[in-house]
N, C-alpha and C positions, 0 to 999 in steps of 0.2 A: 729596429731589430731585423737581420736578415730571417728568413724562411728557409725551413730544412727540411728534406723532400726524403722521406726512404719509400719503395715500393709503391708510388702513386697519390702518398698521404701528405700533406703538407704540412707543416708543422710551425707555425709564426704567431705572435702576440700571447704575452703571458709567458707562465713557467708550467711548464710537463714535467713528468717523472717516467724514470726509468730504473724497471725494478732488478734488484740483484738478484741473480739465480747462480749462486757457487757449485759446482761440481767434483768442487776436490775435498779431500779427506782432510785436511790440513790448513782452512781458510782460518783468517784472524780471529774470524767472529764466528766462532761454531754454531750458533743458531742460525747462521745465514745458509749452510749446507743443506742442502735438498731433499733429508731424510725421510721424510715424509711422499719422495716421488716427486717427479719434473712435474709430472703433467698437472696434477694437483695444484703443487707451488705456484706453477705457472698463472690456471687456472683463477688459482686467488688473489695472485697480485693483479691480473687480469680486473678481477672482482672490484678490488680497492683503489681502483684509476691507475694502473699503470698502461700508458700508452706505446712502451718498447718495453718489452725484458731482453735483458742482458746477460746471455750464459757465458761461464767460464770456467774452465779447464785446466787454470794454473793459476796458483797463489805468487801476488807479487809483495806476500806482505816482507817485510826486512828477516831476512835469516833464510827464508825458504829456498825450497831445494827447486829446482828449476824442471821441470820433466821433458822429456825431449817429446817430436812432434809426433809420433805413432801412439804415445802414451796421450799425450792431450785428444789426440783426434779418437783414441778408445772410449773417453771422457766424453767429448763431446758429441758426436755425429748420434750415437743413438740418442743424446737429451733431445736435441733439437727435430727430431724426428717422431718423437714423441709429442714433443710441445705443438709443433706444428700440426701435429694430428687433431688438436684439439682446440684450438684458439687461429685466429687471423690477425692477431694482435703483433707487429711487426719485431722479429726478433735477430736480437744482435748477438755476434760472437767476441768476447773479449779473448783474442789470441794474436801474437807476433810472427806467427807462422804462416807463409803465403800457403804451403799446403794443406794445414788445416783450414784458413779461410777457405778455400779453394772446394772443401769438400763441403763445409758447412753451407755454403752460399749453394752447393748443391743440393744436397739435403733438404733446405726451406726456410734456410736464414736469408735474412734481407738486408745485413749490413752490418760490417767488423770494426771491432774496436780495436784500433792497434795504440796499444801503449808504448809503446818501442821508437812513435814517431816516425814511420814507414821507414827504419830500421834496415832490415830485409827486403833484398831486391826482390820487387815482384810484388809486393802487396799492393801496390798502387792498383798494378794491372791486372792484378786477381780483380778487384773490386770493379773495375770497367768493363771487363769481361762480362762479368754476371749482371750489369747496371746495377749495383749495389750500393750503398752510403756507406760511410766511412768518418769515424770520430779518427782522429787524429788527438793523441796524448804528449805534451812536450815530460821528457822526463831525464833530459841530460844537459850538460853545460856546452853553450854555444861559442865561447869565447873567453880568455883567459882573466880578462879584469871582473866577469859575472859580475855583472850592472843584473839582477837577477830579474825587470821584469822587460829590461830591453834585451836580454839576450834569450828569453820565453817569446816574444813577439818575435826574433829576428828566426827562432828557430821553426816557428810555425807558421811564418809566412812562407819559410823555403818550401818547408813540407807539403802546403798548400800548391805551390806553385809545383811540386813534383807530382801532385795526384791529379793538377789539371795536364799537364803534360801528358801524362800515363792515360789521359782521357776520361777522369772522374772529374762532372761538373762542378764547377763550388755553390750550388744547391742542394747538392748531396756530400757535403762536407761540413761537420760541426765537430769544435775544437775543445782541448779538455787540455789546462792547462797542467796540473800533472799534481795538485796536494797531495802530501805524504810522499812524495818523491825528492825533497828536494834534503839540505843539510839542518835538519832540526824545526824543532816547532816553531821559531820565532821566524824563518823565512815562510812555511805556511802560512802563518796568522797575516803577514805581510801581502802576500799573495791573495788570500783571501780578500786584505782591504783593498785591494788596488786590480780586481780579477776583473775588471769592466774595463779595465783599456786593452786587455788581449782584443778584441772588439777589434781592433784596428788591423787585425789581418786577415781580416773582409768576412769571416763567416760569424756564424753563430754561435756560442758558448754552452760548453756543457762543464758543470761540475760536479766533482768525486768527492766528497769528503764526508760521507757518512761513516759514522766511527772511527773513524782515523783515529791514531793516537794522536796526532796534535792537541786531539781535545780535550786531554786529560784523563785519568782512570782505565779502569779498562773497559772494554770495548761492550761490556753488556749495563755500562751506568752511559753511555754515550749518547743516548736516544735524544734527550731535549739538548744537546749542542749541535746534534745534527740538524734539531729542525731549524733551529736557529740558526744555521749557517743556509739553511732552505732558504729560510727568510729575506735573509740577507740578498742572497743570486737573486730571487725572485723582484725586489727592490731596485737589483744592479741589472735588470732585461736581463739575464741569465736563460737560456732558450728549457733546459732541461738540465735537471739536477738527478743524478746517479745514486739510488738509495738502497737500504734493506729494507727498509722500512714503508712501504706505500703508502697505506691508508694517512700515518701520522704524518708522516712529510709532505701529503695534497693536504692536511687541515692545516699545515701551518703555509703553504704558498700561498692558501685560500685567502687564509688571513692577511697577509701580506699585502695579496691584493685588494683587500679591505670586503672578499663574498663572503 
């Protein structure tokens, strides 16, 4: 398994968790919103082993309304200023915006999650700018026959190969191959069984699929398939799995790895 580096921490052997911290009015999973206060949230998932939290600013669940970057960055820059006030615990921004990145990584994030798959000119070079980390999310069709997990590999090696160009190392590059983005649940579950040969273009693996609708129900009966899908990545050297849920998703890695 490669090693994933944000702000000085190294990150290799086993499975991490990285806790979701939503900021918008409108996430899938209304318990996952921050009602309760960033810094708190933060604080506790902090508590229950999250080793990165993850703020975000824009719902990419299916239907939502997209908000432009002055509204996300209203969203964000004060969470992260907040969180950072209180915690050293390394935090990521989940936004497609080089200029929100831009302010977050000033603010006192230390590494964006672009879903978009460096999408927008410029996010590569935000991220080298501030020596920041960078997950990379595939979440679009690379080729017209979509061989769907050769055309997720063919897409994230480019991207890789565009964020070393832009001068982010690929030790500060961990890939997320994109569930719940693709055409229905049976290509998820697919992706799921076969999410360890992403592997192959050269970083480290991170997966999303806490609650997701793939997994049947709605998203507040979803808890024990997420940890199960924990399971699973943690099985498949999966480097970090992307959750709501901390504490339950480190018991079932734990388990996995038989502590």
């Amino acid at each position: 398994m490669s090693a994933f580096e944000v702000r000085g921490r190294r990150f290799e052997g086993g499975t991490h968790v990285m806790g979701i911290l939503n900021l918008t009015p409108d996430s899938f999973y209304p318990l996952s919103r921050a009602g309760e206060g960033v810094a708190a949230r933060a604080l506790r998932m902090a508590a229950d082993g999250a080793e990165i939290i993850d703020l975000g600013g824009q719902s990419t669940r299916p239907g939502a309304k997209q908000v432009g970057a002055l509204e996300e960055m209203a969203r964000v820059i004060p969470a992260v200023e907040k969180v950072r006030a209180v915690t050293d615990v390394p935090l990521s921004v989940d936004t497609f915006y080089p200029e929100v990145a831009d302010a977050a990584l000033a603010a006192g994030a230390d590494m964006i999650n672009d879903v978009s798959c460096l999408m927008y000119a410029g996010m590569a070079e935000v991220a080298a700018a501030h020596g920041a980390s960078l997950c990379i999310m595939h979440n679009r069709r690379e080729s017209l026959t979509y061989d769907l997990m050769t055309d997720k590999l063919a897409g994230l090696s480019a991207a890789v190969a565009k964020a070393e160009r832009a001068g982010v190392p690929r030790e500060r590059i961990i890939l997320d191959g994109g569930i719940g983005f693709n055409r229905g649940a049976e290509e998820d579950w697919y992706l799921l069984e076969h999410y360890d040969l992403l592997s192959a273009a050269g970083c480290p693996l991170l997966l999303g699929a806490s609650r997701k609708s793939f997994l049947g129900g709605v998203p507040e009966t979803r808890l024990t398939a997420t940890m199960d899908c924990s399971a699973r990545a943690t099985r498949m050297g999966v480097l970090f799995v992307r959750v709501h849920d901390v504490k339950e998703n480190l018991m079932a890695v734990k388990a996995a790895l038989g502590k």
